[in-house]
C-alpha beads as a LAMMPS data file, in Angstrom:
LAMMPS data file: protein, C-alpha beads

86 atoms
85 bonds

1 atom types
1 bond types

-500.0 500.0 xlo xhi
-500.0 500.0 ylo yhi
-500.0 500.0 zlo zhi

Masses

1 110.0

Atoms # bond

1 1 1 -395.590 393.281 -192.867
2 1 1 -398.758 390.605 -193.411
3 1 1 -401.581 391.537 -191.172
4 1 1 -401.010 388.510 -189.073
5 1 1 -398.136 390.259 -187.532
6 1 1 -400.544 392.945 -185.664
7 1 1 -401.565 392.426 -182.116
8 1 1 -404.124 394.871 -180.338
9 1 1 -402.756 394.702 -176.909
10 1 1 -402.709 397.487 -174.149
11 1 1 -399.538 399.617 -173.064
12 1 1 -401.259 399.559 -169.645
13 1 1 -404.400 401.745 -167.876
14 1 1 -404.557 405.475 -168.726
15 1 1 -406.555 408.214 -167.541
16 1 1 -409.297 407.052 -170.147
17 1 1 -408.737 403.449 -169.544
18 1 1 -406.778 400.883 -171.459
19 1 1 -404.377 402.559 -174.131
20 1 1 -405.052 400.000 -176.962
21 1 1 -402.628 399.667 -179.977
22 1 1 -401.562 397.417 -182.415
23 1 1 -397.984 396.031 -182.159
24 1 1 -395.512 394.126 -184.108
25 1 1 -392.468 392.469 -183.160
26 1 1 -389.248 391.276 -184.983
27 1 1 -386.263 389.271 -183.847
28 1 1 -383.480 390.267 -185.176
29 1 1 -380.559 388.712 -183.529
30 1 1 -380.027 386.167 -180.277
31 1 1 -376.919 387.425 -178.639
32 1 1 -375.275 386.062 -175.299
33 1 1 -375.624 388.214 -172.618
34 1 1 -371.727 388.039 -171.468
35 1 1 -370.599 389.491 -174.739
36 1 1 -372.068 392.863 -173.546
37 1 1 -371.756 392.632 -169.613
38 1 1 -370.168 389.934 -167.213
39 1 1 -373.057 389.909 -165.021
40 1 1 -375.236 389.027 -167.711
41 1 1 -372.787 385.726 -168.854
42 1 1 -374.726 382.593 -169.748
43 1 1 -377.805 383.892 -170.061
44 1 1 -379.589 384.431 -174.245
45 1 1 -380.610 387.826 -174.570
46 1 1 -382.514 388.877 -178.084
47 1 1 -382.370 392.293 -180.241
48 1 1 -385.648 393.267 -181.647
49 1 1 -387.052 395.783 -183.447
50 1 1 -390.547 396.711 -181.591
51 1 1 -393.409 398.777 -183.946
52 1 1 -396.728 400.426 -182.172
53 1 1 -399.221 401.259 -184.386
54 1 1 -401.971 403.909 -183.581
55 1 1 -405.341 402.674 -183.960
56 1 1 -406.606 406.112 -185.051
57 1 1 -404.649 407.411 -188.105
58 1 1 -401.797 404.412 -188.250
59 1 1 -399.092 406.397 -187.513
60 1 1 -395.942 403.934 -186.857
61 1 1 -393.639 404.127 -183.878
62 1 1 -390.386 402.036 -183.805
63 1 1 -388.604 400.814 -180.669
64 1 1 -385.104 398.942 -180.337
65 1 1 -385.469 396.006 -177.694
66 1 1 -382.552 394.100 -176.092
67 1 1 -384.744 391.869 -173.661
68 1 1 -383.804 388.001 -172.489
69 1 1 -384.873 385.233 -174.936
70 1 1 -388.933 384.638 -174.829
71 1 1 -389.537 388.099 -173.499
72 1 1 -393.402 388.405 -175.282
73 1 1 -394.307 391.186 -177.020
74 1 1 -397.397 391.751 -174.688
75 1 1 -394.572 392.376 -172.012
76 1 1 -392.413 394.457 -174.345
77 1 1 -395.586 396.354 -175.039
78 1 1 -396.223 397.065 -171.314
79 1 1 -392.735 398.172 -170.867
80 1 1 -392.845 400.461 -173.490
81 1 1 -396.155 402.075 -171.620
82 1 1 -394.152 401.958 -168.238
83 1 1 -391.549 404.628 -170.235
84 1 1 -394.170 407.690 -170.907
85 1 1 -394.332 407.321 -174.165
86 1 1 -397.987 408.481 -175.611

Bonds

1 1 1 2
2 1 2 3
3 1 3 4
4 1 4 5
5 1 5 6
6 1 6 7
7 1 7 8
8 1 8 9
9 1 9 10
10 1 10 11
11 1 11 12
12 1 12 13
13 1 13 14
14 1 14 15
15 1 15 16
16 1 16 17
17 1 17 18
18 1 18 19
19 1 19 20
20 1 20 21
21 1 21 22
22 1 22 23
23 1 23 24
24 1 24 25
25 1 25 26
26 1 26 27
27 1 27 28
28 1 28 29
29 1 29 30
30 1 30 31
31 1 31 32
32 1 32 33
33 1 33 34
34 1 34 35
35 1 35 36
36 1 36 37
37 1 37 38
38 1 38 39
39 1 39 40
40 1 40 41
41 1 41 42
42 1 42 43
43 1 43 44
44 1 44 45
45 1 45 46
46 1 46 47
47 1 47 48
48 1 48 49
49 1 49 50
50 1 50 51
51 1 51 52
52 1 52 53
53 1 53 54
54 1 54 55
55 1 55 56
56 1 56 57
57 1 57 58
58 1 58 59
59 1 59 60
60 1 60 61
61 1 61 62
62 1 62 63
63 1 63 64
64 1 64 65
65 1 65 66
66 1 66 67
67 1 67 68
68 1 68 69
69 1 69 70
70 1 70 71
71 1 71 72
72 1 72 73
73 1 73 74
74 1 74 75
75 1 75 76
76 1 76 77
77 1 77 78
78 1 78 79
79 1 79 80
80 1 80 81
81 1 81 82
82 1 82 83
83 1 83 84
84 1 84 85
85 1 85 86
């Protein structure tokens, strides 16, 4: 992946403040929504493939995503700090 891909961004405020990484985001697929569930008909939906990378020792993290088309990766990021994860 060419190092233009990497974003530092924050997974949100932590005891220590700010819990700084740097992320990288693929689309993989846009899918409509309805395919999967009626309540989500008419509306684009994208599959991703989300990676966190530790600023420390680089250790790589990978995440599925299934968000709604133009969902940013500093949102996807925040979501992913919502979850728990480290």
């Amino acid at each position: 992946m060419p190092l233009s891909a990497w974003r530092r961004l924050s997974a949100g405020a932590g005891t220590k403040g700010e819990r700084l990484h740097d992320w990288a985001y693929l689309e993989l697929a846009d899918l409509a929504g309805g395919e999967y569930d009626e309540a989500l008909d008419g509306q684009a939906w994208t599959r991703g493939l989300l990676i966190r990378r530790k600023i420390a020792d680089g250790d790589l993290t990978f995440f599925t995503t299934w968000a709604p088309s133009g969902t940013t990766i500093e949102a996807l990021a925040k979501i992913d700090g919502s979850t728990g994860s480290p």
